[in-house]
C-alpha positions in Angstrom: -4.6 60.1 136.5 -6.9 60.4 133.6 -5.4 63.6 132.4 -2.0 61.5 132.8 -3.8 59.0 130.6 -5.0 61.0 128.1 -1.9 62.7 127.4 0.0 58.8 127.0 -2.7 58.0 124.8 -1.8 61.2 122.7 1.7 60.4 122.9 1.2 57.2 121.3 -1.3 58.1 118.7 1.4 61.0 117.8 4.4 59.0 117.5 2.4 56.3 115.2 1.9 58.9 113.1 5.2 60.6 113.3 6.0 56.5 112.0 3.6 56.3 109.5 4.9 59.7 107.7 8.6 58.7 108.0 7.6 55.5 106.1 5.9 57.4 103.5 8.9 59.9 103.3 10.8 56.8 103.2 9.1 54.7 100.6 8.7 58.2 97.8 12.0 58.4 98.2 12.6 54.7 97.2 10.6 55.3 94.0 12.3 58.4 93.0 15.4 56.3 93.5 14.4 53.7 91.3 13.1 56.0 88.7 16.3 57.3 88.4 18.1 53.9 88.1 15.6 52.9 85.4 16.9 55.9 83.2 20.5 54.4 84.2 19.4 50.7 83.5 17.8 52.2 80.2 21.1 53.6 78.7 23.4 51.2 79.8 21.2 48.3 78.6 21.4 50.1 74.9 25.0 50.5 75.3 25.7 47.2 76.4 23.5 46.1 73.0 25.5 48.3 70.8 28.5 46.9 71.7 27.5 43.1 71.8 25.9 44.2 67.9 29.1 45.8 66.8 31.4 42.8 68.1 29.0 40.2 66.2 29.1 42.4 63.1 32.8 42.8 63.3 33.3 39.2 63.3 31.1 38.2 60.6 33.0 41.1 58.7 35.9 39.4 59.2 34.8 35.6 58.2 33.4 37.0 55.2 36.7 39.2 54.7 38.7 36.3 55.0 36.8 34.1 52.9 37.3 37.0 49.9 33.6 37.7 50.0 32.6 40.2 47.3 30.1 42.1 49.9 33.3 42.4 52.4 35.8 42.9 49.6 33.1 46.5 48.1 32.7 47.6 52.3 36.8 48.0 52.1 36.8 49.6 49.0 34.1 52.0 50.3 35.9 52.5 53.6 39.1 52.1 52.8 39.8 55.5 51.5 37.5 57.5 53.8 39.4 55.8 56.9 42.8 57.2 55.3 41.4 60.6 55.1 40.4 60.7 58.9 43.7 59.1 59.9 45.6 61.6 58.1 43.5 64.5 58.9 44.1 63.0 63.2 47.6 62.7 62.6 47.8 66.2 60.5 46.3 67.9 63.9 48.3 66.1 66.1 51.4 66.9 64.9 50.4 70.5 64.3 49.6 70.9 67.6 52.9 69.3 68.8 54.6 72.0 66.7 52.4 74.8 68.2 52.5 73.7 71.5 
């Protein structure tokens, strides 16, 4: 009977133990997890901000466009002709490749 005893008693402290290193196992893996999601969180969060930025600029762009500002009226002029170049150049390759294709 003691022997019986001692061996439950062994049993038991084993198995906690098993327990306490599947819990440890468990919770590392949780922070990798998490670490990983922060990089995730990181770059969506600055995406998210770049987009929210670029909508607020667009619109003051345009309120200041519309109200002829000077500031809004020297951006087109800047732009303007660089814009044409890229879409020609787009449609220049486009079509080429249609024609090669």
């Amino acid at each position: 009977e003691r022997a019986l005893e001692s061996l439950q008693t062994e049993v038991t402290a084993l198995s906690e133990q098993i327990d306490r290193l599947t819990r440890g196992m468990v919770a590392r893996d949780e922070r990798q997890r998490q670490l990983r999601w922060s990089w995730f969180r990181l770059i969506k969060s600055i995406l998210k901000h770049t987009v929210i930025n670029s909508i607020v600029l667009l619109l003051a762009f345009l309120i200041l466009w519309r109200r002829k500002s000077p500031v809004a009226l020297a951006i087109v002029s800047y732009v303007g002709p660089q814009t044409q170049e890229i879409m020609r150049y787009l449609v220049r390759r486009i079509v080429f490749w249609k024609v090669t294709v």
